[in-house]
N, C-alpha and C positions, 0 to 999 in steps of 0.2 A: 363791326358787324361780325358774329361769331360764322364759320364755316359752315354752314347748312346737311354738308353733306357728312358733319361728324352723328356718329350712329353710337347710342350705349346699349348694349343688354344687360337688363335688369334681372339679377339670378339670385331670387329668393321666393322662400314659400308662404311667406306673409305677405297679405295682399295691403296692408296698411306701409309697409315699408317701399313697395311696388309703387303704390301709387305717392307716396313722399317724395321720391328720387325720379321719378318720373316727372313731376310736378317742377319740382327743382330744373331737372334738363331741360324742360319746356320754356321755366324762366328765364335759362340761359338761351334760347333760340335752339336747342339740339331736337333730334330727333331719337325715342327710344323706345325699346321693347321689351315687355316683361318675361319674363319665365321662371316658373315654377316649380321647376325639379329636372334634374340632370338630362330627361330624355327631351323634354322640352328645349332648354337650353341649345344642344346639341342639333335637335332640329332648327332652330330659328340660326343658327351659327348655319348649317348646310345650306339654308333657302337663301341667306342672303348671299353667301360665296354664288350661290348660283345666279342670282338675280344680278351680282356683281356690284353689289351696295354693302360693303363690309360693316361689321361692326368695330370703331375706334376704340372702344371703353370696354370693358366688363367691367361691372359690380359685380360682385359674390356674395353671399351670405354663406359664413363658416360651413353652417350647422343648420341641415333641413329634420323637417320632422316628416315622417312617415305614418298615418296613423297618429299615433301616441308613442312611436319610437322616436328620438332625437338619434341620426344618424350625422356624423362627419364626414360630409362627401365634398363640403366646399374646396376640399382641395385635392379633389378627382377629377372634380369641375378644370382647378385649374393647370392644375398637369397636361389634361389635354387640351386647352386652349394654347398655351404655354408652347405644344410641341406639334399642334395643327394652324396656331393660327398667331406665329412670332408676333407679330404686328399690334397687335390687338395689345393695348396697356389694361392692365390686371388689377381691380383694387380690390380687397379682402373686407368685408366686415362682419365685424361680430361685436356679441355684448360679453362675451366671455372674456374672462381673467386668468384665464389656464392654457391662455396662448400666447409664446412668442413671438411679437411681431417681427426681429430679427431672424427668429429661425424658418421663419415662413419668407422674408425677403432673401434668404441669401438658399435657402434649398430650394426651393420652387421658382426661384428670379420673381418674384411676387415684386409689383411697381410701386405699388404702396397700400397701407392700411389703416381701416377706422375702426 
């Protein structure tokens, strides 16, 4: 029986990918929460440190879009996870080809990626 009180945040701005991964942790017996873009994210990371219900997981998506801008904040995202919230394992994903997954695990200590 999987640990109940493991927590993932869901950090992407596709709600089709949101609710996949979400889906998924539900199968697994987890508990999780989406978020949307960097300011979100960050607040549901605050609420729970307050609430004292940490999140175990992050998912990341690379690359959010703005509008119609595709910006690279996924790893703004997890810089400050990284450096607020040690504890917390890190996965990266993207559909992108123009990223090393080496050079994202060993500069940012990224935990692993899809």
């Amino acid at each position: 029986v999987p640990d109940k009180a493991l927590r993932i945040l869901i950090i992407d701005d596709v709600d089709d990918w949101q609710l996949r991964i979400k889906l998924y942790a539900q199968l697994l017996g987890y508990d999780s929460e989406p978020a949307d873009s960097y300011e979100n994210a960050l607040a549901l990371l605050s609420e729970a440190k307050r609430q004292q219900k940490p999140f175990s997981i992050a998912v990341i998506d690379m690359k959010f879009k703005t509008g119609m801008v595709e910006t690279a904040v996924g790893t703004d995202i997890l810089e400050y996870i990284k450096s607020e919230y040690p504890y917390i394992a890190c996965i990266m994903v993207t559909g992108s080809t123009d990223v090393d997954p080496l050079d994202l695990r060993d500069f940012y200590n990224l935990d692993s990626y899809i």
